[in-house]
C-alpha positions in Angstrom: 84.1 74.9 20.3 84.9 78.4 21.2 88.0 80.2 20.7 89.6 83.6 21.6 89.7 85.8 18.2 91.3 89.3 17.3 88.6 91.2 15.5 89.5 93.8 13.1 89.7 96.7 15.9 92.0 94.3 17.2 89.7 94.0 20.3 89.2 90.4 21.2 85.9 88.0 21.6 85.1 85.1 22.6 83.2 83.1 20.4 82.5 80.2 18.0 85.6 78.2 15.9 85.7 75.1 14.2 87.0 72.4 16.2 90.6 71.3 15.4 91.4 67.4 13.8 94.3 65.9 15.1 97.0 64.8 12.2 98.5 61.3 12.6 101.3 62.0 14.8 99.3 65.1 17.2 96.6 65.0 20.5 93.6 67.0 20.4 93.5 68.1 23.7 90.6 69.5 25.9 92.2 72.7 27.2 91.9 73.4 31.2 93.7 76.2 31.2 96.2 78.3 28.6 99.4 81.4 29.5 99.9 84.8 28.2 103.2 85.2 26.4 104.5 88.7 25.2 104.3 87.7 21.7 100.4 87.1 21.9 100.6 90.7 22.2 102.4 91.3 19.5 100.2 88.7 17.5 97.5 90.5 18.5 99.0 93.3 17.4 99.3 92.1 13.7 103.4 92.0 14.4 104.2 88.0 14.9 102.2 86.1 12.7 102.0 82.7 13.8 104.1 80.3 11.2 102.7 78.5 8.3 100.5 75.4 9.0 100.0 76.5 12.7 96.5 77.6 14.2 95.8 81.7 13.4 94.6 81.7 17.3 96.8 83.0 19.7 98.3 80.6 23.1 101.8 79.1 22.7 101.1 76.5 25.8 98.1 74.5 27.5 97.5 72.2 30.0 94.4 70.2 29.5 92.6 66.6 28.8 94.2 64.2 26.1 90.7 63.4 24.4 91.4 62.3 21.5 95.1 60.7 20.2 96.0 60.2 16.0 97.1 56.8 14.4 100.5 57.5 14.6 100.7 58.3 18.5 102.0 56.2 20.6 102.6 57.6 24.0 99.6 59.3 25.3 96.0 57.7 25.3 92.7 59.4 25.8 92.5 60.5 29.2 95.8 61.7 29.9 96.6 64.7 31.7 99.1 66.4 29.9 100.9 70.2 29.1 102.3 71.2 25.9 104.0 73.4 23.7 102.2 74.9 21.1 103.1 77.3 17.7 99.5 78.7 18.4 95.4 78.0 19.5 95.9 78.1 23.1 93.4 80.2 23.7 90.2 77.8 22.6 88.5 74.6 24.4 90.3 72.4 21.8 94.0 72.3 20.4 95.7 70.2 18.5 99.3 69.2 19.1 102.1 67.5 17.8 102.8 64.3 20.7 106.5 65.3 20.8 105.6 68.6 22.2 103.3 67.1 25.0 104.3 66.5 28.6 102.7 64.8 31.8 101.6 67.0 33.7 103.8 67.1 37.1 102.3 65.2 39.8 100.7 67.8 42.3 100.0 70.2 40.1 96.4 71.4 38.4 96.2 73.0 35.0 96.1 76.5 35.9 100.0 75.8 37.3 100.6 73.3 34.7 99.8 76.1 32.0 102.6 78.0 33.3 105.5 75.8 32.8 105.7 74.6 28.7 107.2 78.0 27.1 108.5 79.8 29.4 110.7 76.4 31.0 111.3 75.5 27.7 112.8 78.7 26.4 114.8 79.2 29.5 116.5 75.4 29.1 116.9 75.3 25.3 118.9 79.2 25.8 120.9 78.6 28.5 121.4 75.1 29.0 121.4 73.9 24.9 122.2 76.8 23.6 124.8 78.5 25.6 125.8 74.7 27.4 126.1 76.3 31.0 128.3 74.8 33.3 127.6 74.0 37.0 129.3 77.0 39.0 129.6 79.4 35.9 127.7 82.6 36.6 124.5 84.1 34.8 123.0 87.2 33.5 119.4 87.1 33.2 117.3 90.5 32.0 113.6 90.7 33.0 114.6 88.4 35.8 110.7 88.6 36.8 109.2 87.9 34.1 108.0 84.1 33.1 110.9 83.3 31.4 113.2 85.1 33.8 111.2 83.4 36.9 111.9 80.2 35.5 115.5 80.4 34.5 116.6 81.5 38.1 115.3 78.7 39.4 116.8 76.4 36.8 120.0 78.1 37.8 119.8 77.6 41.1 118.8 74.2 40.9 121.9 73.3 38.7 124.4 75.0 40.3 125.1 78.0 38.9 125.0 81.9 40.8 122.6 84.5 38.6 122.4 88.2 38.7 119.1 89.6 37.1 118.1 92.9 36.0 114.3 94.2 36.7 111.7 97.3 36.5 110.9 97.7 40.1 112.4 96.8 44.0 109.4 94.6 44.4 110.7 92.8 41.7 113.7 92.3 42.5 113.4 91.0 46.1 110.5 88.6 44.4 113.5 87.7 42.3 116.0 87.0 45.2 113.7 84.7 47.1 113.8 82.8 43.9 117.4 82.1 43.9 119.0 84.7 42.6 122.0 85.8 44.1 122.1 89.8 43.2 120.1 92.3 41.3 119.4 95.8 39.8 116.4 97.9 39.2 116.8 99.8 35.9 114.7 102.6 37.0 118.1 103.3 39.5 120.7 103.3 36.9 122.9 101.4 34.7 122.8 97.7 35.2 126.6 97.8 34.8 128.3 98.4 37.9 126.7 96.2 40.3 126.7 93.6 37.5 130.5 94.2 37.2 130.7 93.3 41.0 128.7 90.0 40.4 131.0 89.3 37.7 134.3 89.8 39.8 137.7 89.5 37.9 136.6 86.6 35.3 133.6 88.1 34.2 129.8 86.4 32.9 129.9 83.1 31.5 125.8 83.4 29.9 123.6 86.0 29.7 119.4 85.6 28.6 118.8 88.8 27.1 115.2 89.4 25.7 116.1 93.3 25.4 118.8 93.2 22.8 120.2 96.8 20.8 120.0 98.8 23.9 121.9 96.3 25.8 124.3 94.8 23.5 127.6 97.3 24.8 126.9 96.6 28.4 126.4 92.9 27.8 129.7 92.3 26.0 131.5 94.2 28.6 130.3 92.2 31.3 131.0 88.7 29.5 134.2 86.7 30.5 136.4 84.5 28.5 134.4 82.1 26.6 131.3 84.2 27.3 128.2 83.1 25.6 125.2 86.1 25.1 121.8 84.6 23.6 119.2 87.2 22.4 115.8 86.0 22.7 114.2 89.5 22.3 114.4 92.7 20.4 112.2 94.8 23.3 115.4 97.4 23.3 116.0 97.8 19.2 116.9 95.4 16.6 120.2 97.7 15.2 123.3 98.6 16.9 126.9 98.9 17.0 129.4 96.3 18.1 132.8 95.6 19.2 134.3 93.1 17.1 137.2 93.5 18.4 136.1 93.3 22.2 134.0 89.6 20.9 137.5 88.5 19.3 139.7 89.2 22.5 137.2 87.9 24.7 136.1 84.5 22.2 132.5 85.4 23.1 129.4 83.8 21.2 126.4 86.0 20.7 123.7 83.6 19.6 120.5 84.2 18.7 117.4 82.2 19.6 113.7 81.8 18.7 111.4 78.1 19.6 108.3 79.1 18.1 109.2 78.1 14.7 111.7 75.5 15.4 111.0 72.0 14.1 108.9 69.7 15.7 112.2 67.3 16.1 114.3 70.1 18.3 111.2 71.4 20.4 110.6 67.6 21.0 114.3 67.3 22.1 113.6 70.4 24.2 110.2 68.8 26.0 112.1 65.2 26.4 115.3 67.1 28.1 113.0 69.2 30.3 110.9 65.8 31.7 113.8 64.1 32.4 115.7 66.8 34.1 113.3 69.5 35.5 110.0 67.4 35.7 111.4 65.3 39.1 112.9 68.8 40.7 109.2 70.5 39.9 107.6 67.1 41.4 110.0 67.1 44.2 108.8 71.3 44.8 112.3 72.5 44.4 111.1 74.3 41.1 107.8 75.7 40.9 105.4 77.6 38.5 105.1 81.2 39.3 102.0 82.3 38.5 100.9 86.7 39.3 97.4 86.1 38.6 94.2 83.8 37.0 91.6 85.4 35.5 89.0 83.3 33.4 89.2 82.8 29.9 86.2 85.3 29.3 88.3 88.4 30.7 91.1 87.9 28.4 91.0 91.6 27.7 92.0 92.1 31.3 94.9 89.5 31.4 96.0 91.1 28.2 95.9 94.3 29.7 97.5 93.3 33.1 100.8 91.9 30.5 101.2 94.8 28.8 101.1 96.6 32.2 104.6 95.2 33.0 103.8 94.9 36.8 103.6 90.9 36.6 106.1 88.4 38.1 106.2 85.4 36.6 102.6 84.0 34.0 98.9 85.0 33.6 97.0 82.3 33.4 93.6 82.1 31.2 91.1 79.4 32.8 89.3 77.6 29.6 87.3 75.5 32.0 86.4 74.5 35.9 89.8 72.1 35.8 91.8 75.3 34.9 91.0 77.6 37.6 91.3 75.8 41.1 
């Protein structure tokens, strides 16, 4: 098969890889089409090395051709068309995967929009919904409200009830991020997040707030949260160290939690995926949630793709075609 590997100028190619075998419990799938996730970058980079036992190439979802299923499988057969979470080798015409982390495909959809839903749905419902156990009518914080994760967790808030603010790098953004669902904004390159997020918030305050930004963040976040309030870090992009209030956290009873999926055990991502079909999968089928998708460029340009996610001008995935079923 081929495969998408970081050479040692950390330019990327193309080429020939050995064809994955699928352990007893795991698909090998035939990949349509694979999604750009910020820490590809950062894999690529030599900074998030992929954890032990998991494929060295990068892609942390797929959607693809079930082609081959292991002796312990049970659910899928050959044939199926499924999407899937994966700790890594995305980016190739084959991937292996453990059956737990595999989904139907939603009816409607092709690969390319398939390929857009595992990690980025997944991390928004394990954080928010798992993790922080959000509440119909409680309100939301979400940074990098147009990014894939952010894209994804308005709607999930919308859909279940609850009003979001979100937080974004440019106007285009944000009104991208309103017709999502969302019920206010504010663009960082006009300010402090605070004060229009304080007026969200009104008199009780946040109940959850996604943060993928983290040091630079923390003060204003714990300010914002209400009694009970639950922050979940998912990201470091603002510093790893800072100062906190311990005080402010003890008055208030607030949780700050932090979260990664990538190296969770196959048993909770599978409870992730199983929570996901039965609770997203019919309001995605139904068109009431939806993959956003900026752009599909075939997997031969991933250069370009990589380039266009490191721009920070996306909203919502980029999407890597593998083959014809991946790019319609």
């Amino acid at each position: 098969m081929k495969a998408v590997i970081v050479n040692e100028d950390k330019s990327l190619s193309w080429t020939e890889a050995d064809t994955p075998s699928p352990r007893d419990n795991e698909l090998l799938v035939k990949v349509g089409a694979t999604a750009i996730n910020r820490a590809d970058l950062m894999q690529r980079r030599g900074l998030y090395p992929p954890p032990p036992g998991a494929s060295p190439v990068m892609g942390l979802e797929c959607a693809g051709e079930v082609v081959e299923v292991g002796s312990h499988c049970s659910r899928f057969k050959v044939g199926d068309q499924v999407c899937a979470l994966l700790p890594g080798g995305g980016y190739a015409e084959y991937v292996t995967v453990d059956e737990g982390s595999a989904l139907p495909i939603p009816e409607g959809l092709d690969a390319a929009s398939a390929a857009a839903l595992p990690e980025v749905f997944a991390t928004a419902w394990l954080n928010i919904f798992m993790e922080a156990a959000l509440q119909p009518g409680e309100k939301v914080l979400v940074h990098a409200g147009a990014s894939g994760v952010g894209t994804a967790a308005i709607q999930l808030c919308k859909a279940f009830g609850s009003p979001c603010f979100v937080t974004v790098g440019a106007a285009s953004k944000l009104e991208a991020c309103l017709q999502l669902g969302a019920s206010a904004g504010s663009n960082r390159h006009e300010g402090s997040f605070l004060g229009k997020a304080r007026e969200f918030a009104g008199d009780t305050g946040i109940d959850v707030i996604l943060d993928p930004v983290g040091g630079a963040y923390l003060a204003d976040n714990l300010e914002l949260l209400g009694l009970g309030g639950r922050l979940v870090l998912i990201g470091l992009m603002g510093g790893a160290v800072t100062e906190i209030n311990l005080a402010q956290m003890m008055m208030k009873r607030a949780r700050v939690i932090g979260s990664t999926l990538r190296a969770r055990p196959l048993a909770e991502k599978a409870a992730v995926m199983s929570q996901l079909e039965e609770k997203v999968w019919p309001k995605i089928r139904d068109g009431e949630i939806k993959p956003i998708i900026e752009k599909i460029f075939p997997i031969e340009q991933v250069e370009e793709a990589h380039a266009l996610v490191a721009s920070d001008t996306t909203i919502g995935k980029v999407i890597l075609a593998v083959s014809p079923s991946g790019s319609s």
